[in-house]
C-alpha positions as CSV (number, residue, x, y, z in Angstrom):
1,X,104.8,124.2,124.2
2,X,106.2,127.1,122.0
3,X,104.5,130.5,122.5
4,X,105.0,131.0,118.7
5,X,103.3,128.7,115.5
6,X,106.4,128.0,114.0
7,X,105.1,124.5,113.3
8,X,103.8,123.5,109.5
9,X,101.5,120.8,108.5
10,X,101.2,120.9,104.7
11,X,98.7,118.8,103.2
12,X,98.0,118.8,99.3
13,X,94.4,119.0,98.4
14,X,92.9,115.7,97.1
15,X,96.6,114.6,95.8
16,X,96.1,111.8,93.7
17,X,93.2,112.8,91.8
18,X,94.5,116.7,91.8
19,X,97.4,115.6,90.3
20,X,95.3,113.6,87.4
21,X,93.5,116.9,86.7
22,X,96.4,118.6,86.2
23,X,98.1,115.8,84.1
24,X,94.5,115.7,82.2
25,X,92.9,118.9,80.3
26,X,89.7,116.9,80.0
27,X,89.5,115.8,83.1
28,X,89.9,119.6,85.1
29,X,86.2,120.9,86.8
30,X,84.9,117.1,86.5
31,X,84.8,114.4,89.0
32,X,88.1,112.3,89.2
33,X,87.8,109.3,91.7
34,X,91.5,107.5,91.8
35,X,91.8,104.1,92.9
36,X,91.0,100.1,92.7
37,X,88.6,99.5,90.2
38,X,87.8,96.2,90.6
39,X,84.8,94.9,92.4
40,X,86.5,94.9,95.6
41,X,88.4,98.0,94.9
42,X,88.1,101.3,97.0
43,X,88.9,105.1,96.9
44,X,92.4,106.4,97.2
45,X,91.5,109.8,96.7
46,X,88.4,111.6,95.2
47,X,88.2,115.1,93.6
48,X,86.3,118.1,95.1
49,X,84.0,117.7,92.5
50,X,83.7,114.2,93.3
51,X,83.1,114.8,97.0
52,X,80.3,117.0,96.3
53,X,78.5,113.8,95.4
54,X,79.5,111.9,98.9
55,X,82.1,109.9,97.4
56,X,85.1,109.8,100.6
57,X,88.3,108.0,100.4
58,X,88.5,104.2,101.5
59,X,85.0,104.0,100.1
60,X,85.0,100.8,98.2
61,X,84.7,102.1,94.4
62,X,81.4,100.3,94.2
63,X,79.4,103.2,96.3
64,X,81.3,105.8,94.5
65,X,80.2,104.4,91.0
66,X,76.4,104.7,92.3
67,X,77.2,108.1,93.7
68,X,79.3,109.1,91.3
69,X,78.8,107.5,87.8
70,X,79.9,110.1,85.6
71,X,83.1,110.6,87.3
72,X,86.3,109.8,85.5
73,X,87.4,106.4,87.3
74,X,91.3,105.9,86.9
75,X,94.2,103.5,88.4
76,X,96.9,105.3,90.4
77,X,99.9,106.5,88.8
78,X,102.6,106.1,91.5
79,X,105.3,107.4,89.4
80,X,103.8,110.4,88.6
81,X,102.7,111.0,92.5
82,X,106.1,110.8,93.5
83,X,107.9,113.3,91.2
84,X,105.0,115.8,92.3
85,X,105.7,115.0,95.7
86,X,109.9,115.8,95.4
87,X,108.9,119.0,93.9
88,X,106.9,119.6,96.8
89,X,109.2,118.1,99.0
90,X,112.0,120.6,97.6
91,X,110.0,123.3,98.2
92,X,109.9,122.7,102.5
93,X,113.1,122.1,102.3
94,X,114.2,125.0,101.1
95,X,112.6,127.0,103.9
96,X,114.1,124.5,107.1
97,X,116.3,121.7,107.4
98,X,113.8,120.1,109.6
99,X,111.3,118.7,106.9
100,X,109.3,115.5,108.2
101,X,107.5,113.8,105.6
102,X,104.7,111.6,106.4
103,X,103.3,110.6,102.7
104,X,103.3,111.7,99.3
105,X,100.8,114.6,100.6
106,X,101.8,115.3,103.7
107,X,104.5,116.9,105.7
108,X,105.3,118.4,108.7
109,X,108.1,122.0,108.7
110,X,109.6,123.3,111.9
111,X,110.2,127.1,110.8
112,X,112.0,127.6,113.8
113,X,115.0,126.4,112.3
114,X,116.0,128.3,108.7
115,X,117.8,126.7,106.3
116,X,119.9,129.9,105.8
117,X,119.9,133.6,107.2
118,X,117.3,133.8,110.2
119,X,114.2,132.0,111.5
120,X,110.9,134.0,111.0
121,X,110.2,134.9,114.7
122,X,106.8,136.8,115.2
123,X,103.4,135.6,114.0
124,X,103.4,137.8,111.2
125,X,106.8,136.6,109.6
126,X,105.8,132.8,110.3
127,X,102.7,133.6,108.2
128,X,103.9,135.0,106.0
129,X,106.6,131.7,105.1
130,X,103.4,130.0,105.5
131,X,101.9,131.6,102.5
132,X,105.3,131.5,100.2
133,X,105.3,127.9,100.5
134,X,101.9,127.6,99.2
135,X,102.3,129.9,96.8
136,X,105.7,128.9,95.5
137,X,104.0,125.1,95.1
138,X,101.3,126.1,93.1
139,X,104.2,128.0,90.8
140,X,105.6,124.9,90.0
141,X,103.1,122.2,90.3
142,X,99.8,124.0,89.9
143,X,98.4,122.1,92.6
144,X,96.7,123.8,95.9
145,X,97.7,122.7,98.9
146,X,96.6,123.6,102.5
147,X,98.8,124.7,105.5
148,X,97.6,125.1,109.5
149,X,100.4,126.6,111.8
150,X,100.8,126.1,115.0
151,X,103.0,125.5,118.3
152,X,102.7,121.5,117.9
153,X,102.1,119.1,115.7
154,X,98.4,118.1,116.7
155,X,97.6,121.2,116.6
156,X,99.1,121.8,113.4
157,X,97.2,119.1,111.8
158,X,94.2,120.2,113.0
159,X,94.8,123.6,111.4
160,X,95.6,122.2,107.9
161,X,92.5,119.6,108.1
162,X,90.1,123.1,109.1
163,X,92.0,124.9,106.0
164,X,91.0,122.7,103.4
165,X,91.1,123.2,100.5
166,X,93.0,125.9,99.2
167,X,93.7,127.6,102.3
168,X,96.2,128.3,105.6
169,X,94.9,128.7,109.3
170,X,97.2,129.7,112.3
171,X,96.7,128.2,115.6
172,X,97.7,130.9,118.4
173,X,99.2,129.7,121.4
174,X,97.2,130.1,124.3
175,X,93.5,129.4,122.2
176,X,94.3,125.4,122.1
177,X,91.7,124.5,125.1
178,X,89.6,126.9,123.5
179,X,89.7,125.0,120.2
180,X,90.2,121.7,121.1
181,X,87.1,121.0,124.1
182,X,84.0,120.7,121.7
183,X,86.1,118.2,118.9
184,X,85.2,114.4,119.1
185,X,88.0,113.0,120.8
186,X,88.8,110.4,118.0
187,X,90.6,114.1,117.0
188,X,93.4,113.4,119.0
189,X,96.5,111.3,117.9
190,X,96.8,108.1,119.1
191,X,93.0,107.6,119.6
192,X,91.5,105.3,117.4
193,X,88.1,102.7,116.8
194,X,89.5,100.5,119.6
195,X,90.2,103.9,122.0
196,X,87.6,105.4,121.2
197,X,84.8,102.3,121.7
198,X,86.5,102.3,125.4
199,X,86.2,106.0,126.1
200,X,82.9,105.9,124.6
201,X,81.7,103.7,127.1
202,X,82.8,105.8,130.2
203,X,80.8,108.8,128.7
204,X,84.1,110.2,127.4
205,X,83.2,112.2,123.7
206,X,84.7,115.3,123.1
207,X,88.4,116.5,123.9
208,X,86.8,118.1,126.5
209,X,85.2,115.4,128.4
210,X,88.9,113.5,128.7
211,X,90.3,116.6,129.8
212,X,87.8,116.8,132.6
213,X,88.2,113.3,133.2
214,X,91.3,113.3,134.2
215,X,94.7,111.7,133.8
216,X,93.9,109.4,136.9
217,X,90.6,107.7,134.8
218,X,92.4,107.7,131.5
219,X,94.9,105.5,132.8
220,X,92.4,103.0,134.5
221,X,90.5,102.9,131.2
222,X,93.5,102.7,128.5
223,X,96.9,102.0,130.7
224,X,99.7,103.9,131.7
225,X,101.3,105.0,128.8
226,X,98.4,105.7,126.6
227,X,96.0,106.9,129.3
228,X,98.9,109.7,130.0
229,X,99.3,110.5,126.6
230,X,95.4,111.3,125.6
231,X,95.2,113.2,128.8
232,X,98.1,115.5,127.7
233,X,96.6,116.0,124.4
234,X,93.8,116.7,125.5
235,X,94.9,119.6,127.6
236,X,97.3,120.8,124.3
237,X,100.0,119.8,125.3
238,X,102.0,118.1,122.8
239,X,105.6,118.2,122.6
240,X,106.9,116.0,120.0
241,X,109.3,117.0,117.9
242,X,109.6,117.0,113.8
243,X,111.9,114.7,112.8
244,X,113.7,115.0,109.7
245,X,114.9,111.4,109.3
246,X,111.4,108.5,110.0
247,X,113.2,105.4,108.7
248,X,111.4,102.9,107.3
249,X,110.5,100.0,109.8
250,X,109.5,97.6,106.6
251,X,109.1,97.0,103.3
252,X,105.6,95.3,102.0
253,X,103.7,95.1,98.8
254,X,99.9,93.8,98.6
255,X,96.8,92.7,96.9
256,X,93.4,92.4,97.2
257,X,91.8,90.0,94.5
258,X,88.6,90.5,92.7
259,X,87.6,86.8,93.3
260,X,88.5,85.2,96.4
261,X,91.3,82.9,95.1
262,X,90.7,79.0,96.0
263,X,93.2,77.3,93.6
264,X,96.9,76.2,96.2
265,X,98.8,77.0,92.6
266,X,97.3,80.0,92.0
267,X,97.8,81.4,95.9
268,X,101.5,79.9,95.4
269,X,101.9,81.8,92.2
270,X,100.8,84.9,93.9
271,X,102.9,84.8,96.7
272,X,105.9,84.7,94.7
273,X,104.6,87.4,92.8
274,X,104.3,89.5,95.5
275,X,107.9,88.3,96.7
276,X,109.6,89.7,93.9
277,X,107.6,92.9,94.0
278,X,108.8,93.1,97.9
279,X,112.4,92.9,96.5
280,X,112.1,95.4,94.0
281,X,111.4,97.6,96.4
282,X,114.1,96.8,98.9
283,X,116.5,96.9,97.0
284,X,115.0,100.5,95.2
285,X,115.3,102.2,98.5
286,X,118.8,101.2,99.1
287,X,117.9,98.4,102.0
288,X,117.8,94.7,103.2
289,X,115.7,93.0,105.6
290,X,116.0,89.5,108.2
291,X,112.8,89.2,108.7
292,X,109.9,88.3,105.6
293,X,106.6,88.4,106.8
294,X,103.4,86.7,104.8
295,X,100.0,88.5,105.6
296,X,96.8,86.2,104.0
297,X,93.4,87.3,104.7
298,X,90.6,85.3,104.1
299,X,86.8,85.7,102.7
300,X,85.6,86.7,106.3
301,X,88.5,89.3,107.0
302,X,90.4,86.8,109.1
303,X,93.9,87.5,108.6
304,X,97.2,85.8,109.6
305,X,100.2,86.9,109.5
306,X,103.1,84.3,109.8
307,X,107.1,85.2,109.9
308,X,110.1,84.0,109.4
309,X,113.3,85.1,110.6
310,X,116.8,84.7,107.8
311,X,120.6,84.3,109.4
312,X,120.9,88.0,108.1
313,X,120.3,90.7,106.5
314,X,118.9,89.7,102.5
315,X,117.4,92.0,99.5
316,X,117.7,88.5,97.7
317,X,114.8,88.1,95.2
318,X,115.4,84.0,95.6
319,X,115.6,84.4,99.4
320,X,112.6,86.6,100.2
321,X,110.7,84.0,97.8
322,X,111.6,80.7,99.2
323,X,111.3,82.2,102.5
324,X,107.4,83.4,101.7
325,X,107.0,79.9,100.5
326,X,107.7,78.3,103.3
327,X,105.6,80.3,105.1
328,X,102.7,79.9,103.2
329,X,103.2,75.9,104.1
330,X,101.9,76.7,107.1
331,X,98.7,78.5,106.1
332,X,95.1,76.6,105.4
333,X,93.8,78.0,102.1
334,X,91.1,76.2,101.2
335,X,88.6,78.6,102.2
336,X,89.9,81.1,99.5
337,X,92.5,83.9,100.2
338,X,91.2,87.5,99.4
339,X,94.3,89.2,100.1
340,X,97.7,88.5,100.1
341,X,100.6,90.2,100.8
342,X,104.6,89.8,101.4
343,X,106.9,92.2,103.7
344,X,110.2,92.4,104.8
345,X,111.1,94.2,108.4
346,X,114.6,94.3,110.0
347,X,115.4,96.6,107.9
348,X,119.3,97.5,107.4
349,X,121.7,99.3,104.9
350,X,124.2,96.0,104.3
351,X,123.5,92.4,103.0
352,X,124.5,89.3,104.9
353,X,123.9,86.5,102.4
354,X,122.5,83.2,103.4
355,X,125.0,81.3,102.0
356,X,122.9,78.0,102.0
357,X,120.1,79.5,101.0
358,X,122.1,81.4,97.9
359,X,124.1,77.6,96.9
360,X,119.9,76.4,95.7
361,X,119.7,77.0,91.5
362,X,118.5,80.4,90.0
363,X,114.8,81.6,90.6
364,X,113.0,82.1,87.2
365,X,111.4,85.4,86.8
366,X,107.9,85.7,87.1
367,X,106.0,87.9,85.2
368,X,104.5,90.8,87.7
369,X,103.1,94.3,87.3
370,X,100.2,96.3,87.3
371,X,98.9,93.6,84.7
372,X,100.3,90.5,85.7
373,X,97.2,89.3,87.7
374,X,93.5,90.4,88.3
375,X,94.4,92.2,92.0
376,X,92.5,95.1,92.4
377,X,93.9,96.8,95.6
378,X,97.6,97.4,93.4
379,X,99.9,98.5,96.4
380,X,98.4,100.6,99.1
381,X,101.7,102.5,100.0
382,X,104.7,103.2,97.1
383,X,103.4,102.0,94.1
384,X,105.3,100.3,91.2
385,X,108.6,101.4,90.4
386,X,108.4,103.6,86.6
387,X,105.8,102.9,84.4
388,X,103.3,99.8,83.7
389,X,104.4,97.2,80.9
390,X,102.9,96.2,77.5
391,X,99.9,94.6,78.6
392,X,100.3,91.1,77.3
393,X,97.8,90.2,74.4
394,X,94.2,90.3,75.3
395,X,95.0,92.0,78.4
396,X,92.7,95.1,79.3
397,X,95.2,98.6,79.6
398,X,95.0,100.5,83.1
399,X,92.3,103.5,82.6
400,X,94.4,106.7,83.4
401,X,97.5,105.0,81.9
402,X,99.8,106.9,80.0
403,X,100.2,105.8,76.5
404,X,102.0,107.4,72.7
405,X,101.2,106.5,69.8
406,X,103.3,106.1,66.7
407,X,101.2,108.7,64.9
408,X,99.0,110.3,67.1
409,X,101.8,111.1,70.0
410,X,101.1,111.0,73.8
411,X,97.7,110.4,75.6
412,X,96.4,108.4,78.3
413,X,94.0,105.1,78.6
414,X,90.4,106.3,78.7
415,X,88.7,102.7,78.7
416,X,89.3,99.5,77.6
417,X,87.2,96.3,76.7
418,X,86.4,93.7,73.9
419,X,90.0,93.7,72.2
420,X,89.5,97.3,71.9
421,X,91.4,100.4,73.9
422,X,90.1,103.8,74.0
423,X,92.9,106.5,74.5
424,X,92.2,110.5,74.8
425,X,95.3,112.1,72.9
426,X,96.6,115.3,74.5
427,X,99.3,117.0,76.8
428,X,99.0,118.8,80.3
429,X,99.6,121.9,78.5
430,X,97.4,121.3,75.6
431,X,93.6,121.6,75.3
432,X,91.5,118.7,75.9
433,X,92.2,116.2,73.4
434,X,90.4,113.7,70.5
435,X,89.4,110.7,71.8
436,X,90.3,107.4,69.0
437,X,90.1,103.5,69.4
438,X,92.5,101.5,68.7
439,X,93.0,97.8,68.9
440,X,93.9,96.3,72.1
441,X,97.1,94.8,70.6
442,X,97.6,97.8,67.9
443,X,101.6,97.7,67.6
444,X,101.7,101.7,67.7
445,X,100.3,101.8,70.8
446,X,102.8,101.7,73.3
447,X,103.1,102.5,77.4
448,X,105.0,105.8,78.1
449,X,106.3,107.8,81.1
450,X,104.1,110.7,82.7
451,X,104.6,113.7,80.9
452,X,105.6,117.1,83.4
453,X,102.9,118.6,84.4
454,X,102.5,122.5,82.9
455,X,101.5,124.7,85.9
456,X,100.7,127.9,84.2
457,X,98.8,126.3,81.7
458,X,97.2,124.5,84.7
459,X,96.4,127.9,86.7
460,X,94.6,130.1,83.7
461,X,92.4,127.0,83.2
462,X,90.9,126.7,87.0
463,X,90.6,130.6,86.9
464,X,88.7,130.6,83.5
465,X,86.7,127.3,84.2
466,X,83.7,126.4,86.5
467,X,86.5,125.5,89.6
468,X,84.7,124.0,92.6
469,X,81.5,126.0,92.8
470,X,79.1,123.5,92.2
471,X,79.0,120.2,90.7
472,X,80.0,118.8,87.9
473,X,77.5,118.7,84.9
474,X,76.5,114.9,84.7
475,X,77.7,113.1,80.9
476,X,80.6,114.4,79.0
477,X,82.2,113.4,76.3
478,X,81.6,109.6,74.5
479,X,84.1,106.6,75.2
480,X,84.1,106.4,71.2
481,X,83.1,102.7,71.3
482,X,85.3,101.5,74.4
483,X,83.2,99.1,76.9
484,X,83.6,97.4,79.7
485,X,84.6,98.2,83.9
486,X,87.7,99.6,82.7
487,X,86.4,102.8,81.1
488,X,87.0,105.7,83.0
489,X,84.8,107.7,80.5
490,X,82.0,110.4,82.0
491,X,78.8,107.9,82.1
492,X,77.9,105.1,84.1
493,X,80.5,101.5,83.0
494,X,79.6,100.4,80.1
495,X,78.1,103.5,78.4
């Protein structure tokens, strides 16, 4: 254990829907609730303004509409996410070379090791690097984020999760039993539902009780490895180290459908959807794959997952997709398929082309996109590469989408519904903008990339608005005649 809190854990503040605010003049001091909208849908992230109303990510979307129903409900913007997040990103690694990333949000520093001149040593200097990162983010993004020092990574985590939001907390060396006895033990990495049913049942709750426990019963409840592990962890004692390089084990896209899906075409048609998404993204981050793996869940939450292994090494579009074919052959799906989903593992840096496979004709495209079927979940991890497509006529545009106009100039999809699309015209670094409807196939109307977001303009707005001191006032302004789910308007769907 180091006897200084030269480990970071930097977590951004509500990302997602943070990062919307900021995007969106209208939308800053009001709830913003970010993910699937569709009947199955569920929370990616929620706003602090939306919190104050109960809503919690992974909460299916319904609850949060009946918490929540004048919160702005939007569709994830991937691309957007990820050029905030390589701002960030830039940011930690300017400070250390050591910069372990573990989402879009979330990163762990060591500031043990400087990227140039010499490491911060005493509490004080590690501090204050602490607060110049956080301050140096909110410069260019406008965003808050919140930091917790410490001499692990647990312990680190734990800091940033007791900072939120807005804030940094240091860890001394030394206090961890201290800290660590009275917190459920589901705290501690590597416990989860299943772990922490089985210590449950012993009478083990709190860090505190495993400690006492001892290593000896932890291993007779959970086995060797793990039993060892939570012990350690429970006494503090974590020595893993940040890691600059996690490579990617896989490569998977998936989708949960609003209906369960019955038809074998459709399910077929899906899958090879989902194929060439999978591809997209291989090939995107540079990599190839020998294994492709189809995941199908059922209407109960059975799911099976069934693989295949190739001759080598394939980012092959026509490969991954007659390979997830033949794999779906083998699964029943005449109870209906609520999920589907198609992943390649075995990951490497080179191509070894089945040659057999390759001498078969061309695979047609197949349209695919945000809007090229009625999946609510969209991908849990990555996104879609850029921006969304023209919808296709009479298809209903993404609320939160960002849209220009031939006359009007850039705005972003405010609801949708009835041949009709309502779009909210103005900037990040504008005030909040005019609200006009348009037809759903209007030929001005086109899809556009995120704008950059405008920080300054961003930071005199929190300090001059309500912020986070209480909630939100309930209505706001009208969807101007848009109707339908889709609206991510201030009232209740519909209004």
């Amino acid at each position: 254990m180091r006897g200084v809190p030269s480990i970071l854990h930097l977590d951004m503040d509500a990302f997602y829907a943070s990062v919307e605010q900021a995007a969106k003049p209208s939308l800053r001091g009001r709830p913003v609730i970010v993910g699937g909208l569709g009947p199955r849908g569920v929370v990616a992230t929620a706003s602090y303004e939306a919190r104050l109303f109960g809503v919690r990510s992974a909460m299916p979307t319904a609850q949060a509409r009946r918490l929540c129903p004048h919160a702005a409900y939007l569709t994830p913007r991937f691309a957007c996410y990820r050029a905030v997040s390589a701002v960030v990103l830039g940011v930690l690694e300017e400070i250390s070379p050591l910069v372990e990333p573990l989402s879009l949000d979330e990163a762990f520093v060591d500031l043990a090791v400087a990227r140039t001149g010499r490491a911060p040593a005493t509490g004080d200097e590690l501090r204050a690097a602490a607060e110049s990162v956080r301050a140096r983010i909110r410069a260019l993004t406008g965003l808050t984020c919140s930091v917790g020092l410490a001499g692990s990574k647990m312990l680190a985590k734990i800091g940033s999760e007791r900072a939120k939001p807005d804030g940094l907390v240091v860890i001394v060396p030394g206090e961890e039993r201290t800290l660590l006895t009275p917190l459920p033990v589901r705290t501690l990495p590597g416990v989860g539902p299943a772990t922490e049913a089985a210590l449950r049942k012993a009478g083990i709750v709190t860090v505190g009780d495993a400690a006492r426990a001892g290593e000896d019963e932890l291993v007779r409840l959970l086995g060797r490895a793990h039993g060892a592990s939570v012990h350690a962890m429970s006494l503090g004692i974590d020595d893993r180290p940040v890691v600059a390089e996690r490579d990617a084990k896989s490569v998977s896209v998936e989708d949960t459908f609003d209906e369960d899906v019955t038809a074998r075409p459709r399910v077929r048609l899906e899958v090879d959807r989902l194929a060439l998404r999978c591809a997209e993204r291989l090939r995107a981050a540079g990599r190839s794959g020998r294994t492709v793996v189809l995941k199908v869940r059922g209407p109960d939450f059975t799911t099976l997952t069934r693989s295949e292994t190739l001759r080598g090494p394939t980012d092959d579009p026509g490969v991954i997709r007659e390979a997830a074919a033949r794999l779906l052959e083998g699964v029943d799906t005449t109870e209906g398929v609520r999920l589907l989903g198609v992943g390649v593992s075995g990951l490497a840096d080179f191509t070894q082309e089945d040659l057999f496979a390759q001498a078969g004709p061309a695979v047609p495209a197949v349209p695919h996109g945000p809007d090229a079927g009625p999946a609510a979940g969209g991908e849990p991890a990555g996104g879609h590469q850029g921006a969304a497509p023209a919808p296709e006529p009479g298809r209903r545009w993404s609320p939160g989408q960002d849209v220009t106009h031939d006359d009007h100039g850039p705005g972003w999809v405010q609801g949708s519904g009835l041949g009709r699309v309502t779009v909210r015209f103005e900037r990040p670094d504008s005030p909040p903008g005019r609200v006009r409807t348009f037809a759903e196939r209007d030929p001005a109307l086109h899809p556009s990339q995120p704008l950059p977001l405008a920080p300054k303009a961003l930071a005199q707005d929190r300090s001059a608005g309500p912020g986070r001191s209480g909630p939100a006032a309930p209505g706001g302004p009208p969807s101007s005649g848009a109707s339908g789910s889709a609206a991510a308007s201030f009232g209740p769907p519909g209004e």
